[in-house]
N, C-alpha and C positions, 0 to 999 in steps of 0.2 A: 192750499196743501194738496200735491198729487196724493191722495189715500191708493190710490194703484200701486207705488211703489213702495210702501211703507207695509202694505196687504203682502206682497210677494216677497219683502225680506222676511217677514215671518213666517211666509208659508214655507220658504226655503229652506230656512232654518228649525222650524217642528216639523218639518219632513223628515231631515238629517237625527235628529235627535227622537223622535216617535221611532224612526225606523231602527234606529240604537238600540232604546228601549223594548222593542216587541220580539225583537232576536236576543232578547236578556243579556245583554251588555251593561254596563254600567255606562251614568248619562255619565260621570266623574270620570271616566277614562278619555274622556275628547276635552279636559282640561285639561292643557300640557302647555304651562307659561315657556318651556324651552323651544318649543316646538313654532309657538305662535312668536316668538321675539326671532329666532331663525329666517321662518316666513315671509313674516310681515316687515320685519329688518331689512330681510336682505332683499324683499323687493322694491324698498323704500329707495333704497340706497341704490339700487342698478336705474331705478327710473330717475333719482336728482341726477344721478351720473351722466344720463343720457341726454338731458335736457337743462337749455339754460332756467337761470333764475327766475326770469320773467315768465317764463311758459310754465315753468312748476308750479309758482304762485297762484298765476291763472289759472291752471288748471283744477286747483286745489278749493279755490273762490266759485269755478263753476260749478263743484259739486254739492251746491246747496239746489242747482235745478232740476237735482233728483226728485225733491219733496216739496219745493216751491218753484218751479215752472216758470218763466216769464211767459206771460198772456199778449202772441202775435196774434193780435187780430185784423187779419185781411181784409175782411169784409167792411171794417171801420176803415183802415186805409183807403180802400177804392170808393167808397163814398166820400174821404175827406178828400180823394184826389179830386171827384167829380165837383164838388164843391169849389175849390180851387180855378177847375176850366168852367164851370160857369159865373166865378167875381171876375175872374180874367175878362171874360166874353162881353161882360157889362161895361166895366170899367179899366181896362186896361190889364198890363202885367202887373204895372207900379197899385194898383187895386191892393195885391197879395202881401205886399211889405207889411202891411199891417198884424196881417197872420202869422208872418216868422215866428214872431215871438212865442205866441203860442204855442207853439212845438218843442215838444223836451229832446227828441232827439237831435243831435248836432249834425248827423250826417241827412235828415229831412230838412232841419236848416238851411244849412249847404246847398242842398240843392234848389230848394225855392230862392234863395239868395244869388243864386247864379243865373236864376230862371228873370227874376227880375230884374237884376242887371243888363237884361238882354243878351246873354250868353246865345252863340249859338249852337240850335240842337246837336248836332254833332261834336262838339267840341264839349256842352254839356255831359253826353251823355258817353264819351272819350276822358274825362276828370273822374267821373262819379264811378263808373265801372273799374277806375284802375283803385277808387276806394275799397270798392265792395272786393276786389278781388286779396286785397292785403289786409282788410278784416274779415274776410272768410280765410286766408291762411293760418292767421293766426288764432283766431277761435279754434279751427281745426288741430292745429298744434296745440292748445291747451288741451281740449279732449281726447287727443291720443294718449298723454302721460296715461289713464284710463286702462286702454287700451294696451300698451307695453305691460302695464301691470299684469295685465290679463296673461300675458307672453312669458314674463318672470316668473309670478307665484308658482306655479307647478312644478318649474325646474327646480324653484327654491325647496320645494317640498323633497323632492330627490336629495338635494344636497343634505336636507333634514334627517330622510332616512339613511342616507350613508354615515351622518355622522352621528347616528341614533346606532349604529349595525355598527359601526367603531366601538363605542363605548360596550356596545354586548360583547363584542370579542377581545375587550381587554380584563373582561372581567367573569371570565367562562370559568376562572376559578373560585367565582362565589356566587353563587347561584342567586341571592336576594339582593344582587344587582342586575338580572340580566332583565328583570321583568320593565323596571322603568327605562331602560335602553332602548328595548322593543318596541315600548309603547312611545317612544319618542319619536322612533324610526316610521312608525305607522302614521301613528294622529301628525305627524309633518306633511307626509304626502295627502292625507284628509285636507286639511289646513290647506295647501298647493292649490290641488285641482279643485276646492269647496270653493274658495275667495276667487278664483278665475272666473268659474263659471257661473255660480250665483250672483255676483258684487261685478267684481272687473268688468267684465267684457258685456253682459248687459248695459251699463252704466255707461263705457261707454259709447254704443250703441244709441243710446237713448239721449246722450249728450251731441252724438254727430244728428241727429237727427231736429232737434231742436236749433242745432247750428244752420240746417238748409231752410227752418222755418223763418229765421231771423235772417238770413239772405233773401230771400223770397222775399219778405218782407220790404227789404232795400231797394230789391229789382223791380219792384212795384212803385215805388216812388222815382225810381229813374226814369220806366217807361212813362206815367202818369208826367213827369215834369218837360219830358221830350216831346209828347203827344201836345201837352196845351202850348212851350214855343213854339210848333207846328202850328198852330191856330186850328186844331182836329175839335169836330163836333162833341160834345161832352158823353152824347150815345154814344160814340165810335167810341170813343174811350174808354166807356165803359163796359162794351163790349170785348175792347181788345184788353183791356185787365181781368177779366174776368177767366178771357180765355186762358190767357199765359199762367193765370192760378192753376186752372184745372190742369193744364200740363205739369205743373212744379207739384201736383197733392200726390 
């Protein structure tokens, strides 16, 4: 469980509502079900619009790595790579076959399976790169939906207050309408620029950024599987993974 982002929706959110409260507002004026269906409706609806079905879903699925994180750990990778160049070293490539299995991921698969087949390096690492770059597009397209949101809510909030300031002006002849109007007109644009900037656009921030750690991840097992068909010292290897981390951190 990330507690970091679970910490700062609440901080975000009793910031918003302490600071309501201490200006003597009522907490119950930033309850406006019209306001949040507006909102959050109409930004639903502009980001399914803008994006196929598969990228929404996606997108929707990755928003569980706000609170649960998948755990790339690097430092396990380039020790399983070095493991890897020194069974090789001993026993061959055909050594590794045994080890595929092992491995849950299918694009680590892949490339060990290629490595052993006697793939050559360049032609290896010419297949696996055009992988990484069409699972890095589209992880990125699923974390933008995120992001467009970010883009939508605020305007949606505008559209809220225009037709929160509509309903006030059709009803300037009875005064114990104009208050809920008003307040619709308001708490929409809260609602807008609150969900943008707190939720959205952090979110997804924090989603592309886990995307280049699960690339990284990949590009560490391409170089690690190009390096050992090179027949490269398991040092050197590990040397040069090591480095190419601290460039991608």
């Amino acid at each position: 469980m990330d507690k970091i982002s679970l910490i700062a929706i609440v901080m975000g959110l009793t910031a918003i509502i302490a600071g309501q409260a201490i200006e003597g507002g009522s907490i119950g004026s930033l309850m406006q079900l019209t306001a949040f269906m507006i909102v959050i409706g109409g930004t639903t609806s502009a980001v399914m619009l803008q994006s196929t079905p598969k990228q929404f879903i996606a997108g929707l699925r990755m928003l569980r790595w706000i609170f649960r994180p998948p755990n790339f750990d690097h430092e396990k990778m380039i020790r399983e790579v070095i493991n890897w160049s020194q069974t090789s070293r001993k026993g061959g490539l055909l050594a590794l076959e045994g080890l595929i299995a092992t491995q849950r991921d299918p694009f680590t698969k892949k490339a060990m399976q290629m490595l052993v087949d006697g793939t050559e390096p360049d032609t290896l690492r010419a297949v696996m790169e055009v992988e990484i770059s069409m699972f890095e597009h589209a992880r990125k397209q699923a974390a933008r939906i995120w992001e467009s949101a970010g883009g939508y809510a605020p305007t949606m909030g505008i559209l809220g207050a225009v037709l929160g300031l509509i309903h006030v002006m059709e009803n300037l002849s009875d005064p114990t309408k104009l208050g809920g109007g008003i307040a619709v007109a308001f708490v929409a644009t809260v609602y807008g620029v609150g969900s943008a900037n707190l939720f959205f656009l952090p979110m997804a921030n924090k989603l592309k950024h886990l995307v280049a750690s699960e690339v990284a991840m990949k590009e560490l097992v391409v170089e690690g599987v190009v390096a050992i068909a090179n027949g490269e010292n398991p040092r050197i290897i590990e040397s040069r993974l090591r480095g190419y981390l601290a460039m991608h951190e």
